[in-house]
N, C-alpha and C positions, 0 to 999 in steps of 0.2 A: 071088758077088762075089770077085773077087781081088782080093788085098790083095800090094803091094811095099813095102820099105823100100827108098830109095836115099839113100846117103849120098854126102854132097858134099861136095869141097873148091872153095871159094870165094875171091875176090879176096879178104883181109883187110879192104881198105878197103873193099870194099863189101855184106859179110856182110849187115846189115839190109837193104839196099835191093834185093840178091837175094832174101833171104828173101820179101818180101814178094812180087816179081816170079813166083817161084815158087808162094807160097801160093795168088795170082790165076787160079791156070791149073785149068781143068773139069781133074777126075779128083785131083788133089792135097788130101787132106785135111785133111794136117795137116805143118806145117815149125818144124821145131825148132834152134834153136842151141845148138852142146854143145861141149863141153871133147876134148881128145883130139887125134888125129891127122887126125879132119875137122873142117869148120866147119857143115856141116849135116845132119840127117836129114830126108826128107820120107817120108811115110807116101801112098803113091797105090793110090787105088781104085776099080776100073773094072771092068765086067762081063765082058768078054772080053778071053782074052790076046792077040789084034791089037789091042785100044787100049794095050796097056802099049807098044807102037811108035809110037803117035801120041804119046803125052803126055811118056815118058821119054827115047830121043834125037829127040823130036821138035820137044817144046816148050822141058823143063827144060835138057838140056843146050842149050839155044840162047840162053838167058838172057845175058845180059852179066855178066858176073862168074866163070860157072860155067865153074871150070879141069878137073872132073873129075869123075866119076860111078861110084859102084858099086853096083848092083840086087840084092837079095835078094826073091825071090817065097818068099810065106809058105805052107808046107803047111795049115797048121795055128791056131787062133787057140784061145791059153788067159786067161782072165782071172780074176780076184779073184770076182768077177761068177758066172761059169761054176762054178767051180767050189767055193764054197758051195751054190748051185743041186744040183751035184750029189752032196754029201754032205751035204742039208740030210733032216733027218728031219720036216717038215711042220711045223714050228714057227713 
């Protein structure tokens, strides 16, 4: 699975009504609104890296709202989760 972060800056005034339009779209897991210098993060997850061109300037950037987009593909995934897992002594 790869996994991208893209971060969005959004119309202000229609921050939720993007979100949502985004969160709707196959491949997008998870859309977040945050504080900062964007107004959204989405989390997109898809099995090959030719769907990261369908879903990210294909779908998300085409959303009504959405002024701008930045992609980070993740090497790597570390969690809370993983990594008691991996310094757990069988307890």
């Amino acid at each position: 699975m790869i996994t991208s972060i893209v971060l969005i800056k959004a119309d202000v005034d229609r921050i939720a009504e993007v979100a949502e339009a985004i969160a709707a779209i196959e491949g997008v897991s998870e859309v977040y609104s945050v504080t900062g210098g964007i107004d959204l993060i989405a989390v997109v997850r898809v099995r090959e890296h030719e769907e990261l061109a369908e879903v990210i300037p294909g779908r998300v950037n085409k959303v009504p709202g959405v002024l701008s987009s930045d992609t980070h593909i993740a090497f790597h995934t570390y969690s809370q989760h993983d990594l008691e897992a991996a310094f757990s002594l069988g307890m």
